[in-house]
N, CA, C and O atoms as a Tinker XYZ file with bonds, in Angstrom:
   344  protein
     1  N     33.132000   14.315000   30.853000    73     2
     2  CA    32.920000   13.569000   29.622000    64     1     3
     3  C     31.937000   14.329000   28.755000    63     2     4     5
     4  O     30.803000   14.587000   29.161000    81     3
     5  N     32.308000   14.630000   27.747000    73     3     6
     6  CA    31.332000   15.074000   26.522000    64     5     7
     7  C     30.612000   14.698000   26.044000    63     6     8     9
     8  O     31.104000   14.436000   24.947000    81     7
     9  N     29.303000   14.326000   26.027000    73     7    10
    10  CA    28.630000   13.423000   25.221000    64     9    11
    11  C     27.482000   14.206000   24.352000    63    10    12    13
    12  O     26.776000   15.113000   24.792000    81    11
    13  N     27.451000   13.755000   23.246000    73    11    14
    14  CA    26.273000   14.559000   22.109000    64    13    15
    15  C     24.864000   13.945000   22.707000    63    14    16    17
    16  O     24.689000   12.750000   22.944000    81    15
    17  N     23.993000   14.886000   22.885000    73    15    18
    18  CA    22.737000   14.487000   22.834000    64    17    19
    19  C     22.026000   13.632000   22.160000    63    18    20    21
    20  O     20.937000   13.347000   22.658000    81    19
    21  N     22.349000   13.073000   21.053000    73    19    22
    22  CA    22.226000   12.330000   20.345000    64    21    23
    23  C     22.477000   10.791000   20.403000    63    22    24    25
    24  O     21.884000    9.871000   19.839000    81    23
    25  N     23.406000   10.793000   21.153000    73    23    26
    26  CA    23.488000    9.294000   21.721000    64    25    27
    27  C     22.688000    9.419000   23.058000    63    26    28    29
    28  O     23.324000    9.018000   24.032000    81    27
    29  N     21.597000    9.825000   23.282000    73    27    30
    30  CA    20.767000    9.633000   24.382000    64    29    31
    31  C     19.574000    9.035000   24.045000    63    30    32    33
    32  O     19.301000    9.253000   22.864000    81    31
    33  N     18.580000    8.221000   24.745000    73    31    34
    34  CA    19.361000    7.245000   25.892000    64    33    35
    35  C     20.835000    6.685000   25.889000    63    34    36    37
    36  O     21.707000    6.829000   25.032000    81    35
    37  N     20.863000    6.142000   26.847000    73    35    38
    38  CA    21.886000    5.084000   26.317000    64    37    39
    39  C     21.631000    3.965000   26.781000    63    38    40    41
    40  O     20.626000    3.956000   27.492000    81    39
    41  N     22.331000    2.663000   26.618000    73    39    42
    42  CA    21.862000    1.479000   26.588000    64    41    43
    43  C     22.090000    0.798000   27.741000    63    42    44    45
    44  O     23.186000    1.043000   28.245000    81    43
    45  N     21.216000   -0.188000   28.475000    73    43    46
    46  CA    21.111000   -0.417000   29.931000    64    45    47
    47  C     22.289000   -2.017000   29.930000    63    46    48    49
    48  O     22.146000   -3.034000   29.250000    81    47
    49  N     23.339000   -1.713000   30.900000    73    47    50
    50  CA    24.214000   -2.964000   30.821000    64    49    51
    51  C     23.695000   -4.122000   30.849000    63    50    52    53
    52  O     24.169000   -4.986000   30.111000    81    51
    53  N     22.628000   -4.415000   31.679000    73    51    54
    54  CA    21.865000   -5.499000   31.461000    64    53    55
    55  C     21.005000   -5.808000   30.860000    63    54    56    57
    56  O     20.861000   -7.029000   30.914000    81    55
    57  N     19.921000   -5.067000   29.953000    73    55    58
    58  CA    19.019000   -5.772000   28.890000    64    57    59
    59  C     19.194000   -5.018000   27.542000    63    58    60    61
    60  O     18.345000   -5.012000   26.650000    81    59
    61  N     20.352000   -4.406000   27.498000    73    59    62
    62  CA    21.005000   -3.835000   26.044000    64    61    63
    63  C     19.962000   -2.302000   26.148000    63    62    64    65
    64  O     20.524000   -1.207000   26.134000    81    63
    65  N     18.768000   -2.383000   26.226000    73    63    66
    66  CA    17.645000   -1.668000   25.704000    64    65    67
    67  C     18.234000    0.236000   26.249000    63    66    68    69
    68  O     18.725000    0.595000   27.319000    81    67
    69  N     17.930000    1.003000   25.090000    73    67    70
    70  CA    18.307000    2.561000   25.448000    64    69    71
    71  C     17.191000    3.023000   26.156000    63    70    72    73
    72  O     16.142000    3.483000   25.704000    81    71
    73  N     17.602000    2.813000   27.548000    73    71    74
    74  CA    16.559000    3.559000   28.708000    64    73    75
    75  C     17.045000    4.163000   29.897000    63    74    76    77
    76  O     16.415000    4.351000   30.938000    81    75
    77  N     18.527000    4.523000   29.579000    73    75    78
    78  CA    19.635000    5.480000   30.395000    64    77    79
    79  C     19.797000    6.438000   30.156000    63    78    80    81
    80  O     20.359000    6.596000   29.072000    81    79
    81  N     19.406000    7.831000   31.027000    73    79    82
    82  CA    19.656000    9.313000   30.452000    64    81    83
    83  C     21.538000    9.375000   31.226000    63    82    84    85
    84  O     22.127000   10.446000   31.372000    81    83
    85  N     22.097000    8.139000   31.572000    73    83    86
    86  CA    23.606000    8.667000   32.303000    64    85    87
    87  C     23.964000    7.218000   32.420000    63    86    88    89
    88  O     23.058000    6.389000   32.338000    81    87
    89  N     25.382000    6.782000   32.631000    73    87    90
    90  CA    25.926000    5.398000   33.105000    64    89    91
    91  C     26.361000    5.949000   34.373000    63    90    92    93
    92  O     26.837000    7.075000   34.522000    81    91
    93  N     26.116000    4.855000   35.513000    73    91    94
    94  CA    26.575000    4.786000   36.832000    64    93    95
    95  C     26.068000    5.660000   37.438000    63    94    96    97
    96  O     26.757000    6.452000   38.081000    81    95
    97  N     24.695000    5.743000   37.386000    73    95    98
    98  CA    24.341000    7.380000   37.662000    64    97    99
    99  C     23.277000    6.546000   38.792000    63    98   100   101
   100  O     22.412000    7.308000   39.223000    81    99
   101  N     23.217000    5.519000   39.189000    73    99   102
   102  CA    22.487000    4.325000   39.943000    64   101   103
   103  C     21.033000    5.047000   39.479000    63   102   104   105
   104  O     20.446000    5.802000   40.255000    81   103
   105  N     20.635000    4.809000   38.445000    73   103   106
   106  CA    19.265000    5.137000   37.577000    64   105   107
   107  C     18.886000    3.330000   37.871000    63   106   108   109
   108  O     19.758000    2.527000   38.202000    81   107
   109  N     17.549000    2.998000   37.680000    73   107   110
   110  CA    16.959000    2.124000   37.295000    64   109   111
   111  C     16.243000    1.844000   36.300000    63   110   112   113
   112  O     15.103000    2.288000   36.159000    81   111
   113  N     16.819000    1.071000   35.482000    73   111   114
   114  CA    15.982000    0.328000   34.318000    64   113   115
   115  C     14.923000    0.088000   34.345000    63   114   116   117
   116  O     14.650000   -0.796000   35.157000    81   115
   117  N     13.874000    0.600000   33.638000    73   115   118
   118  CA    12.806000    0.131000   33.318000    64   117   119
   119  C     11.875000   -1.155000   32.828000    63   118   120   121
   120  O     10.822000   -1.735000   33.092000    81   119
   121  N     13.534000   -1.203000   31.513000    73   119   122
   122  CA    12.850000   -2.087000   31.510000    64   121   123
   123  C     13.004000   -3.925000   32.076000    63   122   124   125
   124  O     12.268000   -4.881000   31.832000    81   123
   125  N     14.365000   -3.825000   32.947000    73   123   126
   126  CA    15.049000   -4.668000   33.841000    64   125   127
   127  C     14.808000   -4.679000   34.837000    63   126   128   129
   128  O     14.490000   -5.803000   35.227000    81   127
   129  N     14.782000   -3.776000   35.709000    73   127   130
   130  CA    14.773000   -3.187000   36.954000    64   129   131
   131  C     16.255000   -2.984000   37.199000    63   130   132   133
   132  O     16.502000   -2.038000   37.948000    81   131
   133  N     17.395000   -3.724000   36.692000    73   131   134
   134  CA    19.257000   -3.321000   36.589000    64   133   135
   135  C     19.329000   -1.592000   36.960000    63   134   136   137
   136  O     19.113000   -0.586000   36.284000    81   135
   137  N     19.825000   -1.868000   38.661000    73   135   138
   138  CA    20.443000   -0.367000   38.948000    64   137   139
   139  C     21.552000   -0.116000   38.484000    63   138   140   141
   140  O     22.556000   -0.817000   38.609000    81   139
   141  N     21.416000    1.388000   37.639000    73   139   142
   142  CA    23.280000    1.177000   36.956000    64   141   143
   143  C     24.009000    1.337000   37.779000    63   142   144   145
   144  O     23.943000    2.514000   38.132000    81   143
   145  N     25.067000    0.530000   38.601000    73   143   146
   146  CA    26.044000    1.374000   39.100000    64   145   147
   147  C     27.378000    0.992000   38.796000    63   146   148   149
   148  O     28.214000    0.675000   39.642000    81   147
   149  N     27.525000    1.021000   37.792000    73   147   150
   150  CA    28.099000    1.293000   36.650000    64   149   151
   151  C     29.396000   -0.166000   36.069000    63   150   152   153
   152  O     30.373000   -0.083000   35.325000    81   151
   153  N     28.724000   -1.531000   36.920000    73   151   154
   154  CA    29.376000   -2.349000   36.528000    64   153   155
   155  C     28.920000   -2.498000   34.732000    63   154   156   157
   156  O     27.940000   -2.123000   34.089000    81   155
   157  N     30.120000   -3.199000   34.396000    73   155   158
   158  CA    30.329000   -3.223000   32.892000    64   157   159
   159  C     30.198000   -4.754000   32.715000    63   158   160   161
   160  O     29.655000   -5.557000   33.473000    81   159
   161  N     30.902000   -4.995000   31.385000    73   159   162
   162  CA    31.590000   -6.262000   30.863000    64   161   163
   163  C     33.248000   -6.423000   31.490000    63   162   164   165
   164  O     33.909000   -7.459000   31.562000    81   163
   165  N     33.517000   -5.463000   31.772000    73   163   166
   166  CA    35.338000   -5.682000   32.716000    64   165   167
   167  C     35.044000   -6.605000   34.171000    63   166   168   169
   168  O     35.775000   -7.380000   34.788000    81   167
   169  N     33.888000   -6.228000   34.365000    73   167   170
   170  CA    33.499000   -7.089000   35.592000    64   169   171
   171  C     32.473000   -7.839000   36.286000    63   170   172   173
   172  O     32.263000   -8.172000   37.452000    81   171
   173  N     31.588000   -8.074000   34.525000    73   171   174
   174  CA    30.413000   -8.272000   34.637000    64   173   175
   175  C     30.303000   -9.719000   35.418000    63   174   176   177
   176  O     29.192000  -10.214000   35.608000    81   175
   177  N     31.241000  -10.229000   35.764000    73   175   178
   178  CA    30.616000  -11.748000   36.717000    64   177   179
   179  C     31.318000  -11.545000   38.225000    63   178   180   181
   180  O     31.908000  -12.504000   38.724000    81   179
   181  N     31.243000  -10.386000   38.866000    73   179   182
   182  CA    31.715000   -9.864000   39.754000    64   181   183
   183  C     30.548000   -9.556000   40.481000    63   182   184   185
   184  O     29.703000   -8.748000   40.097000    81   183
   185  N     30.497000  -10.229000   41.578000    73   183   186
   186  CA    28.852000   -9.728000   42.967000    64   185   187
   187  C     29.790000   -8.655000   43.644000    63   186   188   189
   188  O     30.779000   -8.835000   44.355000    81   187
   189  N     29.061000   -7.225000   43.123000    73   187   190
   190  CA    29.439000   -6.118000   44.030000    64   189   191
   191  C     28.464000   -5.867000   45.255000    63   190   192   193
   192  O     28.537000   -5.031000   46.156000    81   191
   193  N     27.739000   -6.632000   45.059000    73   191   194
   194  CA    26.239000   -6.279000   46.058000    64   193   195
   195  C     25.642000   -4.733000   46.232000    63   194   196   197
   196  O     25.189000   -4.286000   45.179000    81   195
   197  N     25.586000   -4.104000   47.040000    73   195   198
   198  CA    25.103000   -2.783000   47.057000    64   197   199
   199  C     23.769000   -2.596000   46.277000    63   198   200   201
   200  O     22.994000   -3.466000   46.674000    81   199
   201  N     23.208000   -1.844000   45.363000    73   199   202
   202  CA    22.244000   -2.070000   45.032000    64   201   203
   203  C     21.681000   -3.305000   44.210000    63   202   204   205
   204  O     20.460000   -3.368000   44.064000    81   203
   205  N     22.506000   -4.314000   43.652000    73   203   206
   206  CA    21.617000   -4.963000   43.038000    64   205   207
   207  C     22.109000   -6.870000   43.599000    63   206   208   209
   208  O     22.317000   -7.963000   43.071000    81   207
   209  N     22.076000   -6.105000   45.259000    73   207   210
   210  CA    22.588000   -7.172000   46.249000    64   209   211
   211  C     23.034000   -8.570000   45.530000    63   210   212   213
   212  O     23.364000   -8.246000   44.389000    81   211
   213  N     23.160000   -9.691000   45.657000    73   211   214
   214  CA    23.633000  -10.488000   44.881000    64   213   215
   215  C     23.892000  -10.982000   43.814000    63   214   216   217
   216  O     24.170000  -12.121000   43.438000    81   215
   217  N     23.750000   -9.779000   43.225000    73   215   218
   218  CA    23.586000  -10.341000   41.498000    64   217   219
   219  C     25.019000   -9.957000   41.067000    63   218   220   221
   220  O     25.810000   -9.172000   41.590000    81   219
   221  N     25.133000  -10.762000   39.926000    73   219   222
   222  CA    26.402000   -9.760000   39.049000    64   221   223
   223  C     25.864000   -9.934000   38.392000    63   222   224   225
   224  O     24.925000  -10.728000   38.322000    81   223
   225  N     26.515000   -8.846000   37.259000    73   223   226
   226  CA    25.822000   -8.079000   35.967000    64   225   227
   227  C     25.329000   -9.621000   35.017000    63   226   228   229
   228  O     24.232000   -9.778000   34.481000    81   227
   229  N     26.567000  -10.695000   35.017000    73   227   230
   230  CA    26.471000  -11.657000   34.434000    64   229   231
   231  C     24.996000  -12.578000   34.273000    63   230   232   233
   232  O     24.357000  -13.047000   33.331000    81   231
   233  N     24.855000  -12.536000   35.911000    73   231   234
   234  CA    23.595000  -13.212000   36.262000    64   233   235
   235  C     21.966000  -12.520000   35.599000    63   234   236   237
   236  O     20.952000  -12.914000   35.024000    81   235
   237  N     22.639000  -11.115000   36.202000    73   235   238
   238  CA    21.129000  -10.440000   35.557000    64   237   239
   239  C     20.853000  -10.491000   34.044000    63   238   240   241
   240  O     19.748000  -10.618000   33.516000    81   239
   241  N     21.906000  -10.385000   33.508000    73   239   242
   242  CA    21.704000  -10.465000   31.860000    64   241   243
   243  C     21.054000  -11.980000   31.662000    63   242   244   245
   244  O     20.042000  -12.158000   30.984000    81   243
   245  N     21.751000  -13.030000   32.330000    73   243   246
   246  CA    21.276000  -14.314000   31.894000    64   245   247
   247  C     19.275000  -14.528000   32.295000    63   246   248   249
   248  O     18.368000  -15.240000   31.864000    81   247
   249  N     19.411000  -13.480000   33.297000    73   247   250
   250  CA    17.669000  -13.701000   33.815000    64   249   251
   251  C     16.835000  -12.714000   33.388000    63   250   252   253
   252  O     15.655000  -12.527000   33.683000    81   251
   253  N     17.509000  -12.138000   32.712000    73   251   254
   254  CA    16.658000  -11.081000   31.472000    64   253   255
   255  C     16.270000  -11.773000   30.217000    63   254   256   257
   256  O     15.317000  -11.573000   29.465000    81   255
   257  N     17.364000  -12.746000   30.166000    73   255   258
   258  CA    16.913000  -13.115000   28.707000    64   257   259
   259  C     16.004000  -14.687000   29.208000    63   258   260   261
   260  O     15.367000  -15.422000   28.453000    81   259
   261  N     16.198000  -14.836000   30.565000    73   259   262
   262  CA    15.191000  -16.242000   30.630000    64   261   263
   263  C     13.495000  -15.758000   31.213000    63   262   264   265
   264  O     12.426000  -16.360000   31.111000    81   263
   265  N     13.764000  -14.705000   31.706000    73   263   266
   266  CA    12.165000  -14.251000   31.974000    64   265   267
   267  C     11.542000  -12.876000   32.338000    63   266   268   269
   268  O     10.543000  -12.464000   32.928000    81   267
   269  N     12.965000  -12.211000   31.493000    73   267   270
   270  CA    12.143000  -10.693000   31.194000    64   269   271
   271  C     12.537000   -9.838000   32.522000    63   270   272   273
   272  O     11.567000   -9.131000   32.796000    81   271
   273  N     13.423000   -9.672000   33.295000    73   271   274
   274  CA    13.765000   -9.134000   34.188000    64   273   275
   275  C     14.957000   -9.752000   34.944000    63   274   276   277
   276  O     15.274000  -10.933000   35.089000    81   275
   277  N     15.629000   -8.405000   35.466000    73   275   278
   278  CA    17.295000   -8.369000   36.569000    64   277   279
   279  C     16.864000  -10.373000   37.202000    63   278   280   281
   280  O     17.398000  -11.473000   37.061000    81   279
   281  N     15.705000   -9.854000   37.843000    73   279   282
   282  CA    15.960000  -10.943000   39.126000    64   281   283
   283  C     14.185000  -11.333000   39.100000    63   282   284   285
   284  O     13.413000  -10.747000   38.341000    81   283
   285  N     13.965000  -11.879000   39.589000    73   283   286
   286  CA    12.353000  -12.815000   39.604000    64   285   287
   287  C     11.729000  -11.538000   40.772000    63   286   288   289
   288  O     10.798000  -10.850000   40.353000    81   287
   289  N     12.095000  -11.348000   41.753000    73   287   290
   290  CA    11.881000  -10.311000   42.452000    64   289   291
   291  C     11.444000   -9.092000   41.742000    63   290   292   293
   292  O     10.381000   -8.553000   42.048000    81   291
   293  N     12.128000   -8.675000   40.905000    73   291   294
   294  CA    11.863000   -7.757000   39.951000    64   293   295
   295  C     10.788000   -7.697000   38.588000    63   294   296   297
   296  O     10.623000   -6.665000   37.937000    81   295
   297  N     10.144000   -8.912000   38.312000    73   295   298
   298  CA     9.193000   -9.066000   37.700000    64   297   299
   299  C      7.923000   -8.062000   37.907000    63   298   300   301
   300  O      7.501000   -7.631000   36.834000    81   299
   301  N      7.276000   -7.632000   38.983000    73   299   302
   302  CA     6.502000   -7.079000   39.020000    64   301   303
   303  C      6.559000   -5.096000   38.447000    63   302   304   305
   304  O      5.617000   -4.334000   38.225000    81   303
   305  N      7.827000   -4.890000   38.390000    73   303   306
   306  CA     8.341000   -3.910000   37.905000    64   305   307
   307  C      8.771000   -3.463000   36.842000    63   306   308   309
   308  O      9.164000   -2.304000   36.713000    81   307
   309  N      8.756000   -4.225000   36.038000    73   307   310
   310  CA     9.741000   -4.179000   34.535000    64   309   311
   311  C      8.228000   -3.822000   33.550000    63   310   312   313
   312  O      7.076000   -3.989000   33.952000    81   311
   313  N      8.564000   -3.398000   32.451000    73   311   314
   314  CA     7.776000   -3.448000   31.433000    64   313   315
   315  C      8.541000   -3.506000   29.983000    63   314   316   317
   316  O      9.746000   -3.334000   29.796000    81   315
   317  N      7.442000   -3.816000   28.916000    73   315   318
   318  CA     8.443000   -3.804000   27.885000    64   317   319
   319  C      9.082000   -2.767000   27.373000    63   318   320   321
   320  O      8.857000   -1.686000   27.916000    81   319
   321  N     10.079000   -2.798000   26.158000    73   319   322
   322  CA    10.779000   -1.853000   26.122000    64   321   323
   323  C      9.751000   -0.644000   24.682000    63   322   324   325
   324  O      8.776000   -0.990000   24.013000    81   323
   325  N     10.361000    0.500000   24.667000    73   323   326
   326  CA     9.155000    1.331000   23.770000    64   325   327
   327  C     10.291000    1.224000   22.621000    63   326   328   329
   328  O     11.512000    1.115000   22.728000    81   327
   329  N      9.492000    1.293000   21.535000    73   327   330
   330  CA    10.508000    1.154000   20.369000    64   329   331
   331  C     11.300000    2.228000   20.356000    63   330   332   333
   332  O     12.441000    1.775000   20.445000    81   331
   333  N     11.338000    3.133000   20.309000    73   331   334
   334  CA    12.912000    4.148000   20.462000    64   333   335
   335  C     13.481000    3.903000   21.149000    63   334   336   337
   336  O     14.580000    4.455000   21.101000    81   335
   337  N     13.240000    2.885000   22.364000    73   335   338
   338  CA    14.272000    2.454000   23.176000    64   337   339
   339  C     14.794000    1.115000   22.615000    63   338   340   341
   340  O     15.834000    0.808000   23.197000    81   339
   341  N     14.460000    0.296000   21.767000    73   339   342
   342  CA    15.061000   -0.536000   20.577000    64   341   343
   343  C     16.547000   -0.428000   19.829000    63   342   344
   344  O     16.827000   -1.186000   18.900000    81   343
């Protein structure tokens, strides 16, 4: 895949925010803690488990936007996002 440097970051499936130097590259979000591995919106209410054990993408997005992180577990890890990652 070709991609321009210019679209780098790229944007994390679960808290939108550009803090991905790759998709599915099982990177961790910063500012989520969301390991990419590379579930989308095709299957975002799908529990693949593996790294982000019971969650689906669905869930984590909904607990990002209720308290700032993937999973409550993950709270101690997250920080906010830096404005170029906006």
């Amino acid at each position: 895949m070709n991609m321009r440097y210019s679209n780098l970051p790229l944007r994390c499936p679960c808290c939108g925010y550009r803090s991905l130097l790759e998709r599915a590259g099982y990177e961790i979000c910063p500012v989520c803690f969301w390991e990419d591995d590379g579930q989308d919106d095709g299957d975002a209410d799908i529990v693949r488990g593996g790294p982000n054990g019971d969650l689906s993408l669905s869930q984590a997005r909904t607990n990002f936007k209720t308290f700032g992180a993937c999973s409550a577990e993950s709270l101690p890890h997250v920080r906010p996002p830096f404005e170029s990652e906006k």
